[in-house]
BAVODO-237910 format. One record per residue (C-alpha): x, y, z; residue in one letter. Coordinates in Angstrom, 3 decimals, padded with zeros to 6 digits. Layout:
         px         py         pz   r
          X          Y          Z   a
...
! end
This chain:
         px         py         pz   r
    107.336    111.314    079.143   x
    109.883    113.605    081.030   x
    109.048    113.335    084.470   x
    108.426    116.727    086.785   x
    110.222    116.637    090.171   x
    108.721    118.579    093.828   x
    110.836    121.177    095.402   x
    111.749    119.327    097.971   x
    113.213    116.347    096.464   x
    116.547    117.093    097.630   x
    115.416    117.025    100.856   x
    114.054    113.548    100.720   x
    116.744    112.384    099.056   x
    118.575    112.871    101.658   x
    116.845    111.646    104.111   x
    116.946    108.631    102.054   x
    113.395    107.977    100.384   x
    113.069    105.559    097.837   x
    112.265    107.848    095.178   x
    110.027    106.360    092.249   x
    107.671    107.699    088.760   x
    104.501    108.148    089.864   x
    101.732    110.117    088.405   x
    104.685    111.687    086.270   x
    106.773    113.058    089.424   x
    109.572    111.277    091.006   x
    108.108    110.672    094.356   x
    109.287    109.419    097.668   x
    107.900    105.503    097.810   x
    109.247    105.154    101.519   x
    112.053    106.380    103.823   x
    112.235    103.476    106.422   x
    109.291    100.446    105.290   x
    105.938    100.696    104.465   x
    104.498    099.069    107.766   x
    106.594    101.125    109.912   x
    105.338    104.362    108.002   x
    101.821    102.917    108.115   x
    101.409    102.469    111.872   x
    103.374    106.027    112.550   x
    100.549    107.609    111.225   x
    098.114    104.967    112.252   x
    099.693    105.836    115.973   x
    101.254    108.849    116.239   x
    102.342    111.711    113.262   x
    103.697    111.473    109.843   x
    104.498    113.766    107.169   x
    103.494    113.131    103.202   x
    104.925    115.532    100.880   x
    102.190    115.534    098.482   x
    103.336    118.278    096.463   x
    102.631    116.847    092.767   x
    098.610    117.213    093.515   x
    096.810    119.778    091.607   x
    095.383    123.431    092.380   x
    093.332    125.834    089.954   x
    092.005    128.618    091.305   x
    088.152    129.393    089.860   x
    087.329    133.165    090.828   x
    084.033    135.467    089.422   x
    080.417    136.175    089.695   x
    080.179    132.675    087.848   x
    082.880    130.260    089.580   x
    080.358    128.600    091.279   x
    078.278    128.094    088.385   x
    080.795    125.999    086.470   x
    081.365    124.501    089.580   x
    077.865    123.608    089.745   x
    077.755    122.271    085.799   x
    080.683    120.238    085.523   x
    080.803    118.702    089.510   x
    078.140    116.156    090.557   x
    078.073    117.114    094.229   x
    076.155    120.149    094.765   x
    078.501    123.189    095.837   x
    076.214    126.146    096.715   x
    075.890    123.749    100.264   x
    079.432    125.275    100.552   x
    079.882    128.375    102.797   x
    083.820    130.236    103.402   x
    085.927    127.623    104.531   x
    084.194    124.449    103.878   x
    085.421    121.668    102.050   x
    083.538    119.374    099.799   x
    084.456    115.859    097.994   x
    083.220    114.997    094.278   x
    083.812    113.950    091.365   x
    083.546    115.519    087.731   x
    081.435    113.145    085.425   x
    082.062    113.106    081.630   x
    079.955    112.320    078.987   x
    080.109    108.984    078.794   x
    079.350    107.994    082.097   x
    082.545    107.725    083.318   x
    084.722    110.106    085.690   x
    086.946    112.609    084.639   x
    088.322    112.813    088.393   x
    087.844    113.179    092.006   x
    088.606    116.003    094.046   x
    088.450    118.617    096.579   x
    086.479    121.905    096.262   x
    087.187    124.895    098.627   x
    085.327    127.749    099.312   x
    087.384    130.671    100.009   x
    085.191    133.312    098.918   x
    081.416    133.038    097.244   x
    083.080    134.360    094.180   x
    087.000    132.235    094.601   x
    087.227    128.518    094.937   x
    089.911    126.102    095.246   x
    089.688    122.560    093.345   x
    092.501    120.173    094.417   x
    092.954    117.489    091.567   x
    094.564    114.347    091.653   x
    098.446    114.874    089.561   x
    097.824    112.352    087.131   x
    094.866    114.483    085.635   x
    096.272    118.035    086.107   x
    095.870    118.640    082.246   x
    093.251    116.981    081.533   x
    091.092    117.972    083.936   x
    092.237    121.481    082.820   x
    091.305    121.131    079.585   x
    088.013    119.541    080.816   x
    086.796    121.977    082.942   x
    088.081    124.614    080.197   x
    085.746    123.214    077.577   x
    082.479    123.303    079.649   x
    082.808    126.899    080.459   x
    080.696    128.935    078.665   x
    080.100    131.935    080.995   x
    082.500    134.454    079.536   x
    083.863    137.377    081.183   x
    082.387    136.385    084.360   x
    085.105    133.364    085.170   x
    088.799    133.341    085.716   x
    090.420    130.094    085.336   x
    094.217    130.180    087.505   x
    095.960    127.338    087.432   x
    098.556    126.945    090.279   x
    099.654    123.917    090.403   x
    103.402    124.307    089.552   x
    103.404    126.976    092.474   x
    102.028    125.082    095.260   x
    102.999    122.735    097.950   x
    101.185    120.454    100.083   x
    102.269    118.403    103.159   x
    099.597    116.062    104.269   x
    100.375    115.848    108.132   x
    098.453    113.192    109.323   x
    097.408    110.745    112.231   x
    095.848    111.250    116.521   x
    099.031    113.673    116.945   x
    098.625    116.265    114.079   x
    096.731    118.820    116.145   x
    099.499    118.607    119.032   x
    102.744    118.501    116.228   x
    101.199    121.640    114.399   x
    099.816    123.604    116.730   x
    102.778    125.434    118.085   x
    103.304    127.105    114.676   x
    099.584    128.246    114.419   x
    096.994    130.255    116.322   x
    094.226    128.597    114.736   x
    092.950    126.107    117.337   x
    093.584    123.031    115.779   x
    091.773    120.513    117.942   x
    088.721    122.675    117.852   x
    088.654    122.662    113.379   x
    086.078    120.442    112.051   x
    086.517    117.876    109.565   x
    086.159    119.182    106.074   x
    086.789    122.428    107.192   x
    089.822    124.819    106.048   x
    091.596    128.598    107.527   x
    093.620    130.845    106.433   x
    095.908    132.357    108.569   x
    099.707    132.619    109.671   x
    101.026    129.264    109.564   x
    104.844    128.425    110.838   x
    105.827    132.375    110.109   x
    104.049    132.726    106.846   x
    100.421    134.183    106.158   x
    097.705    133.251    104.596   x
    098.672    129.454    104.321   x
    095.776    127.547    103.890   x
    095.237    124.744    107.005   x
    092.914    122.378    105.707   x
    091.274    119.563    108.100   x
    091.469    116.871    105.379   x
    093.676    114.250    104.367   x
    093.561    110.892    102.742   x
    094.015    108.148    105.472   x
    091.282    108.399    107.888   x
    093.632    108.910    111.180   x
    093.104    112.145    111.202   x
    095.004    115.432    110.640   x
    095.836    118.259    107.901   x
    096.914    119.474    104.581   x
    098.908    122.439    104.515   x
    099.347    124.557    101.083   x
    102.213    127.095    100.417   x
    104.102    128.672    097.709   x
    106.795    126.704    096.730   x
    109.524    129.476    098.147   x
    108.227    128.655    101.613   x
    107.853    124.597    101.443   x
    111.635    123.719    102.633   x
    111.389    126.498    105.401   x
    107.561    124.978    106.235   x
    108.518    120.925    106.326   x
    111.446    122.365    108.508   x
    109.142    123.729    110.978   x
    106.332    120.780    110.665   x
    109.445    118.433    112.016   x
    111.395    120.588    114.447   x
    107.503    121.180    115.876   x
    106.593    117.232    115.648   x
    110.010    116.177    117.129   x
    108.315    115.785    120.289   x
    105.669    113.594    119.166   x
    107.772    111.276    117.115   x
    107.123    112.619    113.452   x
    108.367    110.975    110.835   x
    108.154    111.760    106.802   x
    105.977    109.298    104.864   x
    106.320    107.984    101.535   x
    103.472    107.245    098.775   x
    103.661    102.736    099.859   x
    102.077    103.949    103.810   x
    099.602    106.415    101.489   x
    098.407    103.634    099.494   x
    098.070    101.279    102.796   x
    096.138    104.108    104.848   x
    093.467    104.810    101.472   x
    093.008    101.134    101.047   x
    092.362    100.478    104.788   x
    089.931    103.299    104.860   x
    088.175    101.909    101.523   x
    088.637    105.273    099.539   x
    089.122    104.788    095.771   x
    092.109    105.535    093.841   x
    091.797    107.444    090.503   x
    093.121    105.058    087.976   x
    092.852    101.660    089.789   x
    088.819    102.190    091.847   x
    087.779    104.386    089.542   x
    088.512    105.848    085.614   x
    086.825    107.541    082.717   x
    084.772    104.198    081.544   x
    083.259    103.824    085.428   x
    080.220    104.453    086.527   x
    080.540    106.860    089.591   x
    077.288    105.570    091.059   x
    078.700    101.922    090.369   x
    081.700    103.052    092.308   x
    080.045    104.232    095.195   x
    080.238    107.526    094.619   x
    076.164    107.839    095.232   x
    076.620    110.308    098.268   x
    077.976    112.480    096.213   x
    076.063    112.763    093.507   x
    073.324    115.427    093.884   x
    070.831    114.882    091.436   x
    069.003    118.502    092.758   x
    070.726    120.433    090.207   x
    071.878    119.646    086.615   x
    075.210    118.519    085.534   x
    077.317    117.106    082.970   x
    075.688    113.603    081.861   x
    073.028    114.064    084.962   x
    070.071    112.864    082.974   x
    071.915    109.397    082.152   x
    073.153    108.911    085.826   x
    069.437    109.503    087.093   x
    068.079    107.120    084.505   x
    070.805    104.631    085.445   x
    069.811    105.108    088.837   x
    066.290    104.155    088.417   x
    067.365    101.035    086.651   x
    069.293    099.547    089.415   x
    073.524    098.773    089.269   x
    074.216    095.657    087.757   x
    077.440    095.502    089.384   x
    079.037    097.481    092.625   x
    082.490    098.255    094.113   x
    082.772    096.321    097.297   x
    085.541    095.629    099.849   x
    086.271    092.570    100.522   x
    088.638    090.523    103.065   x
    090.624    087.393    102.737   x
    090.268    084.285    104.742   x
    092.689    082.729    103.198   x
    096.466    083.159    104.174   x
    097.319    085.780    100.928   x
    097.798    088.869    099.283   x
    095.182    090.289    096.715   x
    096.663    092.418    094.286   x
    095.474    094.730    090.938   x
    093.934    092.658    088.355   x
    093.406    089.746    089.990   x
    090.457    087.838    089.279   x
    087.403    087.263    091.262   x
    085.477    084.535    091.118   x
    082.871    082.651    092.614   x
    083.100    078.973    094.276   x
    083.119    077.188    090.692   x
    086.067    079.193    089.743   x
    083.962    081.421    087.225   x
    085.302    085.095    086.881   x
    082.572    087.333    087.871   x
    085.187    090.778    087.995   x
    088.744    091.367    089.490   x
    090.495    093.091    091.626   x
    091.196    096.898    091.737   x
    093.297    097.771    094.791   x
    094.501    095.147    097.324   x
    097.155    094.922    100.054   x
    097.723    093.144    103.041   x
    096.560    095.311    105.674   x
    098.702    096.178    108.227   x
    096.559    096.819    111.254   x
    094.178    093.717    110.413   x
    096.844    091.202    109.916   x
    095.134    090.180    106.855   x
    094.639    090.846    102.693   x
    092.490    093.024    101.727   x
    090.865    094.720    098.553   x
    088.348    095.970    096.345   x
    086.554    095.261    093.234   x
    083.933    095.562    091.146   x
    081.433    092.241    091.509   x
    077.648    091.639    089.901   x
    075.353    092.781    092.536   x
    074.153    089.549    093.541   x
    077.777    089.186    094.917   x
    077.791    092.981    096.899   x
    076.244    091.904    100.282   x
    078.593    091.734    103.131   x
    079.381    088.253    104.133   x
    078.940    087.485    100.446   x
    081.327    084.840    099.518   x
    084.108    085.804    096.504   x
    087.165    084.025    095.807   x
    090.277    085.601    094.851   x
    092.550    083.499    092.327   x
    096.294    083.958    093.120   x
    098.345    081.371    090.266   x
    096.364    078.498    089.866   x
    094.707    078.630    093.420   x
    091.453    080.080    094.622   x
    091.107    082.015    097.882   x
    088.414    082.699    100.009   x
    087.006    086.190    101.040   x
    084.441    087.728    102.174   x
    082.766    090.689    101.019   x
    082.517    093.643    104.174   x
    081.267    097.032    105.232   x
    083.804    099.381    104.534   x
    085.851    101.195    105.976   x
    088.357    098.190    107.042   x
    089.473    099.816    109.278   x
    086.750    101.613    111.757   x
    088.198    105.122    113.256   x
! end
């Protein structure tokens, strides 16, 4: 498959990212090394140019109604300017993807998609709409550009190139206003690694001219751009799933976590099953766990209990960089889910001890 390239990719070539396929873009891996990245936006500011996500635009009398049908969080709570996390179900009882909704209007929404499933969850949410004239479907994902500028110093970096009041913007929360000499750039209190901070959408003709401003603004503050390795770090630490690895089309969302989300007040695509699975009780769960061991968990490693029997594996893993220690996720029977439950993780031939613990790792 021909991979698609961001705008800026010049630009972070030369400020000499590792550039790598992921999700079928070229991305920027890292600029200086992971840790370093990590703990900038841990600490301070960083920069993620995560410009290969995807944007459709939903607009009519009966956007929120698909919304409604094929999203298993329940989006008429939404009011202008609100964000909301979910997830679309399919109908197997699996996950098509998780995303972002945005209310711009009661008749326009936003849904940022994750870029692996651009088409396909085009094509999804295409098939289950079946309110004619009263629906526009826009995709815009070739046309947009997203920095994710996150960590404690965002609202400082940013807010010389905005009126919007940064500090005072509640989480989940989104305006649209002027934005580093541009208007109507969306400012969106989100982001993906739990330190805090905002996502900032433009038209591709003003993302060079926009990064330029989000540094010359941070410079002050130490702001640094941060590549995909720091991304994955941040997530993990904050125990928030990663399409493909935490969660996938043959998951079950409520096995997954993904319970808080799931609004059973309303119908939706494979609702009925969910419920019923609901009222059965999980026979396994997604839990985080931490090593006690000296070691590094990684994908696809097994889990096991203390006679070395495989009882599920890992999904994501790392070695965390503000604990000092490996971490991960998996999916375990739900004898094993507990915290202080004990797992083992086998690395070669040996088995290492972990514990299973609240999530997030990392407490804000």
């Amino acid at each position: 498959m021909e991979l698609k390239h961001v705008p800026l990719e010049p630009i972070h070539e030369q400020l000499g990212a590792k550039m790598v396929p992921f999700a079928g873009f070229l991305m920027p891996v890292r600029y200086s090394s992971d840790i370093e990245e990590h703990q900038t936006v841990r600490n301070g500011v960083g920069v993620f140019d995560v410009s290969h996500m995807g944007e459709f635009i939903l607009k009519g009398e009966k956007a929120l109604d698909l919304i409604q049908k094929v999203s298993a969080n329940d989006a008429s709570l939404l009011y202008d300017g609100k964000v909301q996390y979910s997830y679309l179900p399919n109908d197997q009882g699996g996950v098509v993807d998780d995303l972002l909704i945005y209310q711009i209007s009661p008749i326009e929404y936003l849904l940022v998609v994750n870029a692996s499933n651009i088409e396909k969850d085009w094509n999804w949410i295409q098939s289950q709409n079946d309110f004619g004239d009263g629906l526009e479907m826009i995709n815009i994902s070739d046309d947009t550009c997203l920095f994710a500028v996150q960590g404690p110093l965002a609202a400082q970096a940013l807010q010389p190139l905005t009126n919007v009041l940064l500090d005072s913007m509640s989480y989940y929360t989104f305006e649209k206003a002027d934005f580093a000499g541009f208007p109507n750039v969306i400012i969106s209190a989100t982001g993906y690694t739990g330190a805090g901070g905002f996502e900032i959408y433009v038209a591709n003709e003003q993302a060079e001219a926009v990064w330029k401003a989000i540094f010359e603004a941070g410079a002050p503050f130490g702001i640094k751009p941060i590549g995909l390795g720091a991304r994955d770090t941040l997530r993990l630490e904050m125990g928030y799933c990663l399409y493909g690895n935490d969660v996938d089309d043959t998951v079950s969302p409520l096995e997954a976590g993904l319970g808080w989300v799931t609004k059973f007040t309303k119908p939706f695509v494979n609702s009925e099953n969910l419920q019923n699975q609901k009222k059965e009780g999980l026979k396994r769960k997604l839990v985080g766990f931490e090593l006690i061991d000296r070691g590094i968990p990684r994908s696809h490693y097994e889990l096991c209990d203390a006679d070395g029997n495989r009882i599920g594996e890992v999904t994501s893993g790392t070695q965390s960089p503000t604990l000092g220690k490996g971490i991960g996720m998996g999916y375990v029977p739900t004898e094993y889910s507990k915290p202080g439950s004990e797992l083992f993780v086998k690395v070669r031939d040996r088995l290492l001890k972990a514990q299973v613990v609240k999530l997030p790792f990392v407490k804000n």
